[in-house]
C-alpha positions, 0 to 999 in steps of 0.5 A: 146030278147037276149043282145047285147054283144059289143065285141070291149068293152074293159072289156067286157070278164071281164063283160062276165066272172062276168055274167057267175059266176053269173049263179046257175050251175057255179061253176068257170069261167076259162076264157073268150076270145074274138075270132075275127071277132065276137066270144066268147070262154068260159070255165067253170066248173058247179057244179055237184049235191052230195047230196039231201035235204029234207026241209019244201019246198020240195028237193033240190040237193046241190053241193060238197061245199053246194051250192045249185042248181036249182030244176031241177038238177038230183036227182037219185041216190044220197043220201039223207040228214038225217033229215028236213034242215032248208030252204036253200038260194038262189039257187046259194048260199050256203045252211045255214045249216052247218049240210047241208053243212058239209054233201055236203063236205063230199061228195067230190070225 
């Protein structure tokens, strides 16, 4: 079931907006407005896969700034980390390998 979100809350953009950021593929909550009689309007920016690594557990896609992103994120064609990484964070989270990471920022477009 989904939640029952209470649009007449007072702070519920603000609540909106820290569960959004919580999400793995959220890179930024640009802004949450509540659209009257019963809407939400949401605007974000998802992260976009740069690089895949290799580690004990198996591939792992991060973003531009290392942070690494659910397993079913698109992998093809992107290059490959050289090398084993240490096993990564949470996914949502930055990787904590700086070798991993300096690689991802490497990587911006």
């Amino acid at each position: 079931a989904s939640p029952t979100v209470m649009l007449m809350d007072e702070d519920v953009a603000q609540r909106l907006a820290e569960d959004f950021a919580r999400h793995p593929w959220v890179e930024e909550v640009k802004d949450v407005q509540i659209v009257p009689p019963r809407s939400v309007r949401v605007n974000l920016v998802f992260r976009t896969p740069v690089l895949v690594v290799r580690w004990s557990g198996g591939l792992n896609a991060v973003d531009a700034r290392g942070i690494v992103l659910p397993r079913s994120a698109p992998t093809e064609g992107l290059p490959l980390f050289p090398g084993t990484a240490k096993s990564p964070g949470r996914i949502g989270t930055a990787w904590g390998d700086p070798a991993v990471e300096a690689a991802a920022r490497s990587l911006r477009h």
